[in-house]
C-alpha positions in Angstrom: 0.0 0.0 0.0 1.5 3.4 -0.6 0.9 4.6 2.8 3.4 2.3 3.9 5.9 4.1 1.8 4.4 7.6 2.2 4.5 7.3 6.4 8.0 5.8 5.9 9.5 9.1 4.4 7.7 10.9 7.0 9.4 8.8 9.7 12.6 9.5 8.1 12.2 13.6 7.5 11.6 13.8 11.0 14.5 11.4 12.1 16.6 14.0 10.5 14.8 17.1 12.4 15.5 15.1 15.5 19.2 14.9 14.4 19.2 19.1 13.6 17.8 19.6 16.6 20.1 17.7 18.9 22.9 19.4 17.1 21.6 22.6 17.4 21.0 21.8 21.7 24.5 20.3 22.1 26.1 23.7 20.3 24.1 26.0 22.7 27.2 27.1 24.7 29.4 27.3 21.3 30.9 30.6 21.1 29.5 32.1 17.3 27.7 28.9 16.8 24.9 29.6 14.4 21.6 27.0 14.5 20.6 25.2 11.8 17.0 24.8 10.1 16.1 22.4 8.1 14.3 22.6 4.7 11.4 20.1 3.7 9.4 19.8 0.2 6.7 17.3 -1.0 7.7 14.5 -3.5 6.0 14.0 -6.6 2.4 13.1 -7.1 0.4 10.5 -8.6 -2.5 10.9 -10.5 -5.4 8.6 -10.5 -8.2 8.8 -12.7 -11.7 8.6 -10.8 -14.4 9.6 -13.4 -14.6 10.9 -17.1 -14.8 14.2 -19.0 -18.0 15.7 -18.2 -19.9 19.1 -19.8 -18.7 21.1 -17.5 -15.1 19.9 -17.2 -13.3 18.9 -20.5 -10.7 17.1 -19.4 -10.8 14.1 -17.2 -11.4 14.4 -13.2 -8.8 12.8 -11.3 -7.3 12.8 -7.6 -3.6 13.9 -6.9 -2.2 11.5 -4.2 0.9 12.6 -2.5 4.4 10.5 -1.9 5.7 11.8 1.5 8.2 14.5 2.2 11.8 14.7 2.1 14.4 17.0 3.3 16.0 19.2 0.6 18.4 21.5 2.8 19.7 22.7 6.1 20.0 26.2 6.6 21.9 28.8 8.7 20.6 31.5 11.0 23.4 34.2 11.1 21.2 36.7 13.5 23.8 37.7 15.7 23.7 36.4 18.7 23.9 37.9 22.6 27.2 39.6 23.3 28.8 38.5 26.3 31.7 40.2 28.2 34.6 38.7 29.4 37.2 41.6 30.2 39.6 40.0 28.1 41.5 42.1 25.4 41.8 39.7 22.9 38.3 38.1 22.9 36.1 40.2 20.0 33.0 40.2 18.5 31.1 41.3 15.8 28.4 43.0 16.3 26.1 42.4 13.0 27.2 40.7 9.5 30.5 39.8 8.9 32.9 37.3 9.4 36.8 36.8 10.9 39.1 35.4 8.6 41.4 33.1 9.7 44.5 30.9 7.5 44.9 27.2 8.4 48.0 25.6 8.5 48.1 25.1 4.4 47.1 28.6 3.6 43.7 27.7 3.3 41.3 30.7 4.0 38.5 30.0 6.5 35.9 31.8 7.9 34.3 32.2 11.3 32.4 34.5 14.1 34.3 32.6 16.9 36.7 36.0 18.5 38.4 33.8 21.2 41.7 35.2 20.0 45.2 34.7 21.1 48.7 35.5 21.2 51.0 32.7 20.1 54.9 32.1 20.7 55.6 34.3 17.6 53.0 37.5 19.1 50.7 36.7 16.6 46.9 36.7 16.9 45.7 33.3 16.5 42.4 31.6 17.3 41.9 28.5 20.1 42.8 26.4 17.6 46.1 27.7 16.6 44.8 29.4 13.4 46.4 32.9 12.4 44.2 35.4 11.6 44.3 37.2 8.3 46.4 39.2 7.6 48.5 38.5 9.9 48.6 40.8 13.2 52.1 40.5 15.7 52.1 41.9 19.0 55.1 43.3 20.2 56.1 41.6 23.5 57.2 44.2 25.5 53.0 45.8 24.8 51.3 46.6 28.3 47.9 46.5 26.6 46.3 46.3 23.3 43.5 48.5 22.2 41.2 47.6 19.4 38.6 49.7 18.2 35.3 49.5 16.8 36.4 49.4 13.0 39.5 46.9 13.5 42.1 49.3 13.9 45.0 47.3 16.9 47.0 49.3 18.7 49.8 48.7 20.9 50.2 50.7 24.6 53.5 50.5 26.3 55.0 51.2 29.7 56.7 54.5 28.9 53.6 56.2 28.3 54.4 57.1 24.7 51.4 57.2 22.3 49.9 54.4 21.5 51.3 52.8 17.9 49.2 50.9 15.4 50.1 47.3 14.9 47.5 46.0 12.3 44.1 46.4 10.4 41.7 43.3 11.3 39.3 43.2 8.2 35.9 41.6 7.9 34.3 40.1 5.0 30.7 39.5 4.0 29.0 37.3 1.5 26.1 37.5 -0.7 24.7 34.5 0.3 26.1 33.8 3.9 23.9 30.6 4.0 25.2 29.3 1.3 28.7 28.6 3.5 29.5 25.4 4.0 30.6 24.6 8.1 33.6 22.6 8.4 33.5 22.1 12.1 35.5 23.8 14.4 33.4 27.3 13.9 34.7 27.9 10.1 32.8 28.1 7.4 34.0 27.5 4.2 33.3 29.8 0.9 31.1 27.7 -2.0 30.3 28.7 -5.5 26.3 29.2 -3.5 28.1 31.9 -0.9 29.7 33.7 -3.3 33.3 35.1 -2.9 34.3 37.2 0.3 33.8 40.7 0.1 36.3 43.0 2.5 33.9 45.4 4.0 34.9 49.0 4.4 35.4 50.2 7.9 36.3 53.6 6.9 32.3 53.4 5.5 31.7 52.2 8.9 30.7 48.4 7.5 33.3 47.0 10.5 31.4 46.6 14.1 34.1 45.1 16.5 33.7 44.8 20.1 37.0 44.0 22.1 36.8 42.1 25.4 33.4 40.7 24.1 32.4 37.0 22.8 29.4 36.6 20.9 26.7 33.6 22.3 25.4 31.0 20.3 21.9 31.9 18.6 20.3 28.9 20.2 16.9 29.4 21.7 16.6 26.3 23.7 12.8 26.8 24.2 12.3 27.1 20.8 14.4 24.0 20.1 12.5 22.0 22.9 9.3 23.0 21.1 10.1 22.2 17.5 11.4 18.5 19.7 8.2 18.0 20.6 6.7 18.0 17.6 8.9 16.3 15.4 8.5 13.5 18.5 5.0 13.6 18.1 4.9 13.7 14.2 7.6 10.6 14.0 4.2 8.9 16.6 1.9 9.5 14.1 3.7 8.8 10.9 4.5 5.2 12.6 0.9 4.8 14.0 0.2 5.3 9.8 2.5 2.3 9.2 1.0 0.3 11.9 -2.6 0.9 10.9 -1.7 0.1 7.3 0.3 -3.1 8.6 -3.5 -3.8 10.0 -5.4 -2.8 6.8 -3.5 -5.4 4.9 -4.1 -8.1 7.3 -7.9 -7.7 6.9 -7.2 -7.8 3.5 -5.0 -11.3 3.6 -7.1 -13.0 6.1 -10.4 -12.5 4.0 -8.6 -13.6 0.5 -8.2 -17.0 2.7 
């Protein structure tokens, strides 16, 4: 029977919501860490005659019967999420669009909205996981604190009470399509021909948001996830209470053929 196969795909869409979800809960203390929402469509349709052409309708009356569901795509929420302060100088944020950009260990560009930045042996600024941000930024060791302002400009205070000397630039970039990244774990993201390429925003146009001493919170709302959990629960119940009934339908049918 086609419900069989219809209430199977519904079982399995929702599976997959289940598995969003629990991703999206277990990332709720993730510094930057952007949910996920997935994307469903209907599958094709099958038409099934029922009557003939009549005088008031040409063409022949049929019924459309559905297939099930499937998922089609998981999408990112880049709404920025709550800023939290943590009084140290090298943690940013970024308060709307943009993204850091950091360089891997082959010179491969990534992309992310995790500010837990560093100093390394060298003076560099590099993320938690060792990644140098780009372009590179070296902080002289003998600094007594390091400024950075609101439009990415670093600067270096020292002991002696001289002015304060500019060290670096730290540049943003955007995308057309940020959903269109692709996440590669570890809080990058990864440019894709549906992204776009990176654009460097301006910050003399006032584009570039940094807050210093700052992290930004994960956009999880757990209620919200909790809620959407519930129903995907009770939607896999009723998709499987399909199957069973059906499993019961054909039953009937076998036991009266006998």
């Amino acid at each position: 029977m086609r419900s069989l196969y219809t209430a199977a795909t519904g079982m399995r869409a929702q599976q997959m919501r289940i598995d969003n979800i629990a991703n999206n809960l277990s990332n709720v203390s993730t510094t930057g860490y952007k949910k996920a929402r997935e994307a469903f469509e209907d599958l094709i349709y099958q038409t099934v005659p029922v009557g003939s052409t009549t005088l008031l309708n040409q063409r022949p009356m049929s019924l459309e019967m559905g297939t099930g569901t499937r998922l089609v795509a998981v999408q990112r929420d880049f709404t920025t999420g709550d800023l939290t302060y943590t009084g140290n100088q090298y943690d940013l944020s970024i308060g709307g669009r943009g993204f850091f950009v950091v360089q891997d260990a082959n010179g491969n560009q990534r992309y992310t909205r995790d500010g837990r930045f560093q100093r390394d042996v060298n003076g560099e600024l590099v993320t938690a996981a060792g990644l140098t941000l780009s372009p590179s930024i070296q902080i002289p060791e003998d600094a007594l604190r390091v400024v950075i302002n609101e439009d990415g400009t670093v600067q270096a205070e020292f002991e002696d009470d001289t002015a304060a000397v500019t060290v670096g630039q730290i540049q943003l970039v955007e995308f057309q399509n940020p959903t269109g990244l692709r996440a590669a774990g570890g809080n990058l993201y990864i440019a894709t021909p549906e992204s776009g390429q990176p654009q460097f925003m301006d910050p003399s146009q006032g584009f570039v948001n940094i807050q210093q001493a700052f992290l930004e919170s994960s956009n999880v709302d757990v209620a919200e996830e909790l809620i959407n959990m519930i129903v995907a629960q009770r939607s896999y119940e009723l998709s499987s209470k399909v199957i069973e009934t059906s499993d019961q339908m054909l039953q009937t049918v076998s036991s009266m053929k006998r």
